[in-house]
C-alpha positions in Angstrom: 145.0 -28.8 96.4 141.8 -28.1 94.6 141.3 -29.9 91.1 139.7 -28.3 88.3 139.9 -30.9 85.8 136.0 -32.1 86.8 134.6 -28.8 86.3 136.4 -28.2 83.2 135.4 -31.8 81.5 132.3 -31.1 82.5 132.0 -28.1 80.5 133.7 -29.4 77.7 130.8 -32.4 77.8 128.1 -29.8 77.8 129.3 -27.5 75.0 129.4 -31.2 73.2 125.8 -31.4 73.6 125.0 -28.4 73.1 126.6 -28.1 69.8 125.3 -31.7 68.7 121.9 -30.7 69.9 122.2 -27.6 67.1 123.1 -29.4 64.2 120.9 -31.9 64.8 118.1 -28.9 65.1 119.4 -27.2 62.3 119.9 -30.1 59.7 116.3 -30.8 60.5 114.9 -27.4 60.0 116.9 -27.6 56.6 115.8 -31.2 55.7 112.1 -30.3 56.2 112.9 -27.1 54.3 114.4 -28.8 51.3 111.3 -31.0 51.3 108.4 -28.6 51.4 109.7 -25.6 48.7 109.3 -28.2 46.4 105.7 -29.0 47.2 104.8 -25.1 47.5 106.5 -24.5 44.0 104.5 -27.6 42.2 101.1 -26.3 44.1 102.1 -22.6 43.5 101.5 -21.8 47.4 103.4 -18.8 47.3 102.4 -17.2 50.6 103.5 -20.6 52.6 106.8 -20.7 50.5 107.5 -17.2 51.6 106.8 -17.9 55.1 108.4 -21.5 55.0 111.4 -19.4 53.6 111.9 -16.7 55.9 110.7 -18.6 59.4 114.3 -21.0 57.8 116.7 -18.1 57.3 115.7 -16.6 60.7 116.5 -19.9 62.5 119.4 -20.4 60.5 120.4 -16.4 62.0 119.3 -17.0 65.2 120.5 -20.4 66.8 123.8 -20.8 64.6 125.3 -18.4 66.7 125.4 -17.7 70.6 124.4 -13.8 69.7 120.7 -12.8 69.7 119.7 -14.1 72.6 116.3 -12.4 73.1 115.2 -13.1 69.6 116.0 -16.9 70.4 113.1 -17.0 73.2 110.8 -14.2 70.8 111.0 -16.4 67.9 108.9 -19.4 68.7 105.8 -17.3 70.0 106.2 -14.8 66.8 106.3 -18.2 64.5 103.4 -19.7 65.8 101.6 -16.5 65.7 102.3 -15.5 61.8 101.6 -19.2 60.9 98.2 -19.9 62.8 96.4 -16.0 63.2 98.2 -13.5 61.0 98.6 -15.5 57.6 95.0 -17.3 58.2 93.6 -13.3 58.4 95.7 -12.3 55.6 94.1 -14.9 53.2 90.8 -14.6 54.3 91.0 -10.7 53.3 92.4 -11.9 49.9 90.1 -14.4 49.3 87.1 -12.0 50.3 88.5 -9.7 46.6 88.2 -13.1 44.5 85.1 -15.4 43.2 86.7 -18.4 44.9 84.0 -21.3 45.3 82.4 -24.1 44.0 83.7 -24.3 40.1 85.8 -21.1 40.9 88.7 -22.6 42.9 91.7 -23.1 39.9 93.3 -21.4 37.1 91.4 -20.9 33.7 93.9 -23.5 32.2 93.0 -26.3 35.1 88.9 -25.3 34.2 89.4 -25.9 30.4 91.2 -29.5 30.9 88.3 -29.8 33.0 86.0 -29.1 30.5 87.5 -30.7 28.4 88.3 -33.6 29.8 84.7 -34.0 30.7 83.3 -34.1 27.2 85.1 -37.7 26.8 83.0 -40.2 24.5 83.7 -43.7 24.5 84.4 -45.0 21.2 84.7 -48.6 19.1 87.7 -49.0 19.5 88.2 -47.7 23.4 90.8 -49.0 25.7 89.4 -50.0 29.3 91.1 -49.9 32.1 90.9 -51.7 35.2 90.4 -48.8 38.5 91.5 -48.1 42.0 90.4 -44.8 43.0 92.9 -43.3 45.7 93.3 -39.9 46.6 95.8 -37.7 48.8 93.8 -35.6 51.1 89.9 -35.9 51.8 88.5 -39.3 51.1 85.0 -37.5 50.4 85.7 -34.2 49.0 89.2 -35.4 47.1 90.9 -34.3 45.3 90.9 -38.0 43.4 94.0 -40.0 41.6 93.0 -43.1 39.3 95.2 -46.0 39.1 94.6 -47.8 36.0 96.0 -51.6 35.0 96.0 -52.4 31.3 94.1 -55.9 31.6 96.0 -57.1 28.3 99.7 -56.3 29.5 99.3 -55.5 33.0 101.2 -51.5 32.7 99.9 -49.6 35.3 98.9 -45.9 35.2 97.9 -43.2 37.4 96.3 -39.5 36.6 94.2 -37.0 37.8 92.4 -34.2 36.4 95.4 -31.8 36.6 97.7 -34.2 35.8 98.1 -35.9 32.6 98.3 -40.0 32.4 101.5 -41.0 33.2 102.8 -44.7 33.6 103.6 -45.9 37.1 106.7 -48.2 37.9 105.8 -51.7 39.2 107.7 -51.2 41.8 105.9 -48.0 43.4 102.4 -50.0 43.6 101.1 -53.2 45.2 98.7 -55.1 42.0 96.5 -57.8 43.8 93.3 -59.3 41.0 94.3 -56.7 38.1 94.2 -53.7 40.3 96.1 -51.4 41.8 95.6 -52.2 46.5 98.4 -50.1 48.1 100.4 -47.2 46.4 102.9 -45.0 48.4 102.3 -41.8 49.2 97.9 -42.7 48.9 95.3 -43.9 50.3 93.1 -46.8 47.7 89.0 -46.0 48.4 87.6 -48.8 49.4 83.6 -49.9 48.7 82.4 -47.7 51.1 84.4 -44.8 50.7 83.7 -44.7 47.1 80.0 -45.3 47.9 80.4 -41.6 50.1 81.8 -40.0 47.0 80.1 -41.5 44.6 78.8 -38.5 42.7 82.2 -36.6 42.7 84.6 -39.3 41.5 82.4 -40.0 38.0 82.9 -36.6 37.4 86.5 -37.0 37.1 88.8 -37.2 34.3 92.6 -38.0 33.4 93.9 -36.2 30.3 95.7 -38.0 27.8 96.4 -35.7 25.3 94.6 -32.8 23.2 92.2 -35.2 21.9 91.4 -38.0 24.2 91.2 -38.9 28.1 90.2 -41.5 30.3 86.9 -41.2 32.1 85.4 -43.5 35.3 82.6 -45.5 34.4 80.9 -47.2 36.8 83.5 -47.7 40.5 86.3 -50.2 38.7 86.4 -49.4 35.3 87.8 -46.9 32.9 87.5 -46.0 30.2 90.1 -44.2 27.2 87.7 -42.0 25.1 87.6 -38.9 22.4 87.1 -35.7 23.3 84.1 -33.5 21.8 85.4 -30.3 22.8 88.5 -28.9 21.6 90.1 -25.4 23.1 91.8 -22.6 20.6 94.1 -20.7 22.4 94.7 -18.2 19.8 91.2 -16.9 19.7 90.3 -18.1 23.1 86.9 -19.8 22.3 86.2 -24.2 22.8 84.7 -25.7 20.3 82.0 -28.8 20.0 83.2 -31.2 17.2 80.1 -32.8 17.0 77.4 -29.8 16.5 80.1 -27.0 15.3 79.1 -24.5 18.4 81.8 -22.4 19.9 81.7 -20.9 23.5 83.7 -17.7 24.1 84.5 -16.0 27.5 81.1 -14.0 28.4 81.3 -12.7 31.7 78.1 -13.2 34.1 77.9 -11.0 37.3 80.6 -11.0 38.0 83.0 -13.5 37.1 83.7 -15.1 33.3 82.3 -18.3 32.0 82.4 -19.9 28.4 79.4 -18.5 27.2 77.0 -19.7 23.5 75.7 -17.2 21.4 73.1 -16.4 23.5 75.4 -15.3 26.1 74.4 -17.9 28.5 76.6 -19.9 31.2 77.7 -23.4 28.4 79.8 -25.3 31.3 79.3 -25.3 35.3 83.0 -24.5 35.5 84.9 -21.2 35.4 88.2 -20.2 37.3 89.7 -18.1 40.1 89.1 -14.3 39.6 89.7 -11.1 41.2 86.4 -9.6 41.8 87.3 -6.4 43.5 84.9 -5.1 45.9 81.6 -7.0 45.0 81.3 -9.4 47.8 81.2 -6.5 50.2 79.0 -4.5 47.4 76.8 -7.4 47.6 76.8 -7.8 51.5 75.6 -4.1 51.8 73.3 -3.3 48.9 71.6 -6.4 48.0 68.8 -5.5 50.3 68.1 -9.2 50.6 71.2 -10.6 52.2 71.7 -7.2 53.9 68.6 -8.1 56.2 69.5 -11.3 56.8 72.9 -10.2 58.0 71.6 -7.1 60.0 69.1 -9.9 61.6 71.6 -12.5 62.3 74.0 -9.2 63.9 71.2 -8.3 66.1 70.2 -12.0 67.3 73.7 -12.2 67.8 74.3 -9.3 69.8 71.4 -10.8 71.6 72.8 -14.3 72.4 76.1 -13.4 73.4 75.2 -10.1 75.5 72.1 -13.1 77.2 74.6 -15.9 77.7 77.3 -13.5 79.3 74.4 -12.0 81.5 72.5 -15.1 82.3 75.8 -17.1 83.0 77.1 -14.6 85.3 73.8 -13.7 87.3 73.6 -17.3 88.0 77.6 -18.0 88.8 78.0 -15.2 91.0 74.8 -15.4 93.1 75.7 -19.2 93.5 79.1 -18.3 94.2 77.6 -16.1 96.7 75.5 -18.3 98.9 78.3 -21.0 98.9 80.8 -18.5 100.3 79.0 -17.7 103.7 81.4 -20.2 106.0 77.5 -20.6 107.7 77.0 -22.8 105.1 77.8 -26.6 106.1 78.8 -29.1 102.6 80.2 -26.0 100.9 82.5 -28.5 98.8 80.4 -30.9 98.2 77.6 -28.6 96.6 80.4 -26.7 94.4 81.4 -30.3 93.2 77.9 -30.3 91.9 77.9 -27.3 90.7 80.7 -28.3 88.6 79.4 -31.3 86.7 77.9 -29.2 83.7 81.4 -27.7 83.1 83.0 -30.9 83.2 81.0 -32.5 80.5 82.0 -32.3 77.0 80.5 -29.7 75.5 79.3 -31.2 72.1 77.9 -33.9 73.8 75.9 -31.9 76.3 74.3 -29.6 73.0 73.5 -32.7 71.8 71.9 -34.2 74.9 70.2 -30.8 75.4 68.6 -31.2 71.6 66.9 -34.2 72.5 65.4 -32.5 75.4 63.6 -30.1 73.3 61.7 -32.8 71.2 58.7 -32.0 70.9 56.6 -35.3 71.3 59.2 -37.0 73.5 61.7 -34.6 74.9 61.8 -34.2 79.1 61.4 -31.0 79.2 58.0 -31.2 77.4 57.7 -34.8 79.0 58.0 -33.2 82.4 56.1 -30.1 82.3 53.4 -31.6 80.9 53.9 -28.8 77.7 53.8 -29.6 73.7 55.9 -26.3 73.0 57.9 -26.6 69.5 60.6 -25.8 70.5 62.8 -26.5 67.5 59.9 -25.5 65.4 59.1 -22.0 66.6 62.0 -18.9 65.9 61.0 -17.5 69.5 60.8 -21.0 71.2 64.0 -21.9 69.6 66.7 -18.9 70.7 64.6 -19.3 74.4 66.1 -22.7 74.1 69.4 -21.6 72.5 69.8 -19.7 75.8 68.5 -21.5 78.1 71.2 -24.6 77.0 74.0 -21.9 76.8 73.0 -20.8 81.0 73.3 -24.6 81.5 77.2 -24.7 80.2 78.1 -21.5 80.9 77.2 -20.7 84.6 80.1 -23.4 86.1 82.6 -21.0 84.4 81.0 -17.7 85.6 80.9 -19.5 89.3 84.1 -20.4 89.6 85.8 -17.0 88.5 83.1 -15.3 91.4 84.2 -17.6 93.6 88.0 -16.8 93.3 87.3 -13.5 93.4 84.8 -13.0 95.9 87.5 -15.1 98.1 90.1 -12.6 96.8 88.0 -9.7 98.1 89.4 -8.2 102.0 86.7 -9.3 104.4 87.8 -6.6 106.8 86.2 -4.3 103.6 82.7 -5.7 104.1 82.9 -5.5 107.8 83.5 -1.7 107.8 80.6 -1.6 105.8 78.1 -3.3 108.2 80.2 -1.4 110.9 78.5 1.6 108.3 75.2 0.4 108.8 75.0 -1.1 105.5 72.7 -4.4 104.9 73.8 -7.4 104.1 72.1 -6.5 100.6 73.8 -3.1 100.1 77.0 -4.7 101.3 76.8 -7.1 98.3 75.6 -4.4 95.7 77.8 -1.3 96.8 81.0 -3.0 98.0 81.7 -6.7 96.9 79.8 -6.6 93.2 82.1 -3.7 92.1 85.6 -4.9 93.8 84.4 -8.2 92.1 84.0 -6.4 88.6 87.6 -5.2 88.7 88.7 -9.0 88.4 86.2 -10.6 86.0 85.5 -7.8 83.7 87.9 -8.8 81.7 87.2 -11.9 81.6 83.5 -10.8 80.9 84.5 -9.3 78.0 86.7 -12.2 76.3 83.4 -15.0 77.1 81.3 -12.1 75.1 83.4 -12.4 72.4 83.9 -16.1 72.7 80.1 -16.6 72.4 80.0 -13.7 69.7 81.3 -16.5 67.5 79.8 -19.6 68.9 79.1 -21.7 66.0 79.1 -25.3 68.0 76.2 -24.0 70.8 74.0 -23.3 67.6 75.0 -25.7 64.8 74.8 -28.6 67.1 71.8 -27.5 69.3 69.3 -26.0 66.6 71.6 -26.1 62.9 70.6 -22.6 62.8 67.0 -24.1 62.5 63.9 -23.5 61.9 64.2 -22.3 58.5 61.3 -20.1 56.9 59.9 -21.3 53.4 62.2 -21.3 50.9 65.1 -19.3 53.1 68.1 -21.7 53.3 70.9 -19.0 53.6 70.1 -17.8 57.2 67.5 -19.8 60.1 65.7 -18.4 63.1 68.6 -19.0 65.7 71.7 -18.5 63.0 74.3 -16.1 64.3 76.7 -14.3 62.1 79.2 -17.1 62.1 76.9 -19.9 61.7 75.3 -18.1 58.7 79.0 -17.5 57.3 79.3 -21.4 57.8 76.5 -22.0 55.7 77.5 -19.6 52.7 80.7 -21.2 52.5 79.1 -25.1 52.8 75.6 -24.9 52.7 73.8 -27.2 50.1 73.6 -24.3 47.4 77.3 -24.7 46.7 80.3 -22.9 48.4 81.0 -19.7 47.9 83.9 -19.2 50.0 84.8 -15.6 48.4 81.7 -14.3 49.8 82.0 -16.0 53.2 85.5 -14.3 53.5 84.0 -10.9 53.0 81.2 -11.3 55.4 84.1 -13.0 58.3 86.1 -9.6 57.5 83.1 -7.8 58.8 82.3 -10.2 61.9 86.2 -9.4 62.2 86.0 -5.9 62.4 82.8 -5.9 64.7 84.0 -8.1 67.1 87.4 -5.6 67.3 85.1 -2.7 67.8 82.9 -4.3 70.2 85.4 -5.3 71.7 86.9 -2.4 72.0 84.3 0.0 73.2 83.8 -3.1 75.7 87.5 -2.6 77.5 87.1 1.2 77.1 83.9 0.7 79.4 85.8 -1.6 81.5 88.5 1.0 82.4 86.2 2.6 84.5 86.4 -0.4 87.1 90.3 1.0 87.5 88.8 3.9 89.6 86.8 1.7 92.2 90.7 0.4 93.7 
């Protein structure tokens, strides 16, 4: 007799699992959930909350049931692909409508308790506090929480310039010599870090109330002061109690400031805004910027369309010689061949940028030469190139090997059977049955190298710079230059970056484009 009780424990053991496995997936999806819609409500991130929202309801549809089976494998994929290209993109575009930068990145409320907050005098009689400085996210660029212990009762505090001082529970912090070491949820700046960020963090202020707040002095102490300024929100003007001036909203280019009564910009800060379409009116009109971006597209068109060529001349006639089976060490010379590639690429740009010192690079060393390399616009996207052929040729030389290998070599023998050379073999039969396989791939490393930005910000920084041009240097391509709106030493202005990224966006698609359409004519050489 045959027993079916194994087979049918077994099954029962597996649907176990299975069904353990799914509540265990499921009660963490809804954990994680539960945890983060508070944190988007409180930072009022409402594009992540909807996403966070619907990617849990459609996991929740999904893999609570046994039905849907495709969309359980699509899912994943899809996720990924809303979360890390199509949302990025989407914000990007909005951002490009908006004056969001430097002193432009909250709400008008958060830049009048700024300003506010900032006009903090110390007084007689003001309270001072001993400070830890800690912060949640960027230990240079903040944002910054102070922890504050009364020295005459030990109550601890904590604030930030959004926030309004609040007292802290003993139990939540670790006090070691009248100051705040270890708090949960933050990391405590020590010397150095507070050195870095110096300049930032004594710009901060922690609100108290309408009247008074609690400035940094110094990188231990605090301070409890009175505010000079005080806002009226009926008639929507700040005033200064100590010379009687009011600012009102005056609006400058365009975005709004809190103007005197000479219509000039009274405080460095001002608030999101929606700008409409005047960082693309600016991209395109101001004649200034308009050059500099129509030079950058052309230099850029230049590198990418150079390293492409370049990389793949070199690649493929290497990978030519090497595949003639005359050829005795074959491996061992495409193990050479190979070393560039397997280098790291940063630290190869940066090897490469010592090589072009002037005084005491090896190139100059070893030619004998005293070319500026780094000094001269010509000299410096020669070198840009020429460092670019050195990383890229590996690549092109091991895609022409695989598919010069791929290629018939009954094909080429009915050619020389033809009377064809050796040299007309190569250039009428194998180059075009080769650009069937890698002009694909051709086009994607055009694109990669359209946007670049490590093979120029580590080799030249965009460098050399003309007097008095800090926006755009001699070897800056488009995405280097965006990189440099949106952090250069001028201040961020991350609205106008986004507009000039939806462009190189929209370039690259139609390059790209008109690339693959060109490519389609390979099809007909099969």
């Amino acid at each position: 007799m045959t027993s079916t009780s194994a087979p049918a424990h077994r099954d029962r053991r597996s649907t176990t699992a299975s069904l353990l496995v799914r509540v265990l997936f499921l009660g963490a999806v809804l954990a994680i959930t539960a945890f983060a819609i508070p944190v988007m409500l409180q930072l009022q991130q409402w594009m992540w909350l909807i996403v966070t929202v619907l990617a849990a309801v459609t996991i929740f549809v999904l893999y609570s049931t046994k039905r849907f089976v495709p969309g359980k494998y699509l899912f994943p994929g899809t996720f990924f692909l809303v979360v890390f290209l199509i949302t990025p993109i989407i914000l990007t575009i909005g951002y490009s409508f908006t004056n969001f930068g430097d002193g432009t990145r909250g709400s008008k409320e958060q830049a009048i308790n700024s300003i506010i907050a900032n006009s903090v005098q110390q007084t007689d009689d003001s309270t001072w506090y001993n400070l830890s400085i800690a912060t949640q996210g960027d230990p240079v660029a903040g944002p910054f929480t102070l922890f504050l212990v009364d020295p005459e009762d030990g109550t601890i505090y904590k604030g930030d310039e959004e926030t309004a001082l609040e007292e802290v529970p003993a139990g939540e912090v670790t006090v070691a010599g009248d100051r705040v070491t270890e708090a949960e949820g933050y990391e405590i700046l020590d010397a150095r870090q507070i050195n870095d960020a110096y300049d930032a963090i004594q710009q901060v202020a922690v609100p108290i109330d309408d009247s008074s707040a609690v400035r940094v002095q110094g990188t231990n102490q605090a301070f409890e002061g009175t505010t000079v300024l005080s806002y009226d929100e009926a008639t929507d003007t700040i005033t200064n109690s100590s010379t009687g001036d009011t600012y009102t909203v005056g609006k400058i280019g365009d975005t709004e400031y809190f103007v005197d009564s000479n219509g000039k910009r009274a405080f460095s800060q001002s608030w999101l805004q929606n700008v409409g379409l005047s960082n693309y009116e600016r991209l395109f009109t101001n004649a200034t910027i308009a050059k500099q971006f129509g030079a950058a597209f052309l230099w850029t068109l230049v590198f990418a369309i150079g390293s492409v060529g370049l990389t793949f001349i070199v690649g493929f006639g290497l990978a030519l010689v090497l595949n003639d089976e005359r050829m005795k060490g074959r491996r061992l010379y495409r193990s050479i061949l190979l070393m560039p590639y397997a280098v790291p690429g940063f630290i190869s740009l940066l090897v490469w940028s010592n090589f072009y010192n002037r005084d005491f690079g090896l190139i100059n060393e070893t030619l004998g030469l005293s070319l500026n390399w780094m000094g001269d616009p010509t000299l410096a996207k020669v070198a840009v190139l020429l460092t670019n052929l050195w990383m890229g040729f590996p690549y092109m030389f091991i895609v022409s090997t695989g598919a010069l290998q791929s290629i018939p070599s009954d094909v080429m023998e009915a050619a020389r059977m033809d009377g064809a050379s050796r040299l007309q073999t190569t250039v009428k039969v194998v180059t075009p049955l080769l650009l069937v396989a890698v002009a694909p791939l051709l086009v994607a490393s055009f694109a990669f190298n359209f946007n670049n930005f490590n093979a120029i910000q580590l080799l030249t920084e965009g460098g050399p710079f003309l007097p008095g041009e800090y926006t755009r240097g001699g070897t800056d391509i488009l995405i280097s230059m965006i990189y440099r709106i949106a952090f250069g030493g001028s201040g961020a202005d991350f609205g106008f970056a986004s507009a000039v990224s939806v462009a190189l966006f929209v370039l690259t698609g139609i390059i790209a484009a008109i690339q693959f359409r060109f490519t389609n004519v390979l099809e007909d050489v099969n």
